[in-house]
LUMTOR-448009 format. One record per residue (C-alpha): residue number from 1; residue in three letters; chain; z, x, y. Coordinates in steps of 0.02 Angstrom, whole numbers. Example, Ala and Ser with C-alpha at 12.3 -4.5 7.8 and 13.67 -1.06 7.14 Angstrom:
BEGIN
   roti   gudren   paro       c3       c1       c2
      1      Ala      A      390      615     -225
      2      Ser      A      357      684      -53
//
This chain:
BEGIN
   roti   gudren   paro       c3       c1       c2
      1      Unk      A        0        0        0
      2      Unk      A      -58       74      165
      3      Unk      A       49       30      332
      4      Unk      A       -7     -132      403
      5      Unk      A      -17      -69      571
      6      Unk      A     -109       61      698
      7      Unk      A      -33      150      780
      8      Unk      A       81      151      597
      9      Unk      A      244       71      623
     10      Unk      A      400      154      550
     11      Unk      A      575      153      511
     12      Unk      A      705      291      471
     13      Unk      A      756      267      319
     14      Unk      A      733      271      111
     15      Unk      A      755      159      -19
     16      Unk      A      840      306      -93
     17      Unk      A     1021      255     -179
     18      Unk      A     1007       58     -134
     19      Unk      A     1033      -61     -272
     20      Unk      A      851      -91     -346
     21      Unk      A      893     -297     -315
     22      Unk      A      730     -350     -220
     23      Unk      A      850     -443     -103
     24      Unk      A      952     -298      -82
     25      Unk      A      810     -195      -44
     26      Unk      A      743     -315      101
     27      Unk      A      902     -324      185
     28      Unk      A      918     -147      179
     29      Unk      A      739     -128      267
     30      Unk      A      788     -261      399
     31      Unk      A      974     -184      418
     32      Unk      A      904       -4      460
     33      Unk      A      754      -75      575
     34      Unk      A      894     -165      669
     35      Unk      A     1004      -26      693
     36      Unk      A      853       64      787
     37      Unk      A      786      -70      886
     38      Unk      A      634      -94      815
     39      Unk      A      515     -219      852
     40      Unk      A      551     -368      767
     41      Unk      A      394     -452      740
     42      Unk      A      332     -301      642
     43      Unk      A      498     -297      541
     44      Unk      A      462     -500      527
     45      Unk      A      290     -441      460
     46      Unk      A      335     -297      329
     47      Unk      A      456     -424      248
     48      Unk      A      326     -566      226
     49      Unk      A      213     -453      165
     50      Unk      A      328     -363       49
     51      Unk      A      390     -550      -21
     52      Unk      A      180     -610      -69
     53      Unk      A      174     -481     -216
     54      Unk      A      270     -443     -355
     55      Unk      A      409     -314     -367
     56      Unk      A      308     -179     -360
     57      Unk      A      219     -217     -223
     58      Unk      A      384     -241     -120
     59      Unk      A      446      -70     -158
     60      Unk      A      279       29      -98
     61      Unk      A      252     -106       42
     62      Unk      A      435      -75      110
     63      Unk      A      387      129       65
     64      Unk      A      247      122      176
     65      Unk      A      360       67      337
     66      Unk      A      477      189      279
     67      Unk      A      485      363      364
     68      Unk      A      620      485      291
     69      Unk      A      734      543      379
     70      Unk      A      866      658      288
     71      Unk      A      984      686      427
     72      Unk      A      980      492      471
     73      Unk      A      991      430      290
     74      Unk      A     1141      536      284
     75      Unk      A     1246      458      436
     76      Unk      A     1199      290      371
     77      Unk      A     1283      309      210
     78      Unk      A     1444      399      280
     79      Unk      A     1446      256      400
     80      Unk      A     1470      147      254
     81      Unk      A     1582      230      153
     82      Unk      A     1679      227      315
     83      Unk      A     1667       73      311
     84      Unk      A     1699       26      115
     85      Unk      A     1870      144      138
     86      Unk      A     1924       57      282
     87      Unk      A     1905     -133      209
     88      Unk      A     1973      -67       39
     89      Unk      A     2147       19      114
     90      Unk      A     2176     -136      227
//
């Protein structure tokens, strides 16, 4: 699956480590395009798209919007285990 725009539309972010669960996936996708502002009619778009195929064509539809990003991947998961430690010790 090739990006479904020009100029290619983006966000930070991997499907690396999150629960395989299509669902789970998607809200992953619109959870990281949120956190960067992105446009939401794209993000609208990628998820519509991703949903008219079968699993497969999720994953490399959501891959294709998906630009990695080591250093940001990182934060986001100490953010929640941050996060997952705080609500467990309260």
């Amino acid at each position: 699956m090739a990006n479904l725009f020009t100029p290619p539309f983006y966000v930070k972010g991997s499907l690396n480590g999150i629960n395989g669960n299509a669902f789970a996936l998607l809200s992953h996708f619109k959870q990281q395009a949120s956190r960067q502002d992105a446009d939401q009619s794209k993000v609208d778009e990628v998820i519509s798209r991703a949903m008219k195929g079968d699993y497969g064509h999720l994953v490399s539809t959501l891959n294709a919007h998906l630009e990695e990003d080591e250093e940001y991947q990182q934060e986001f998961l100490d953010e929640d285990l941050e996060d997952e430690n705080a609500e467990f010790w309260q």
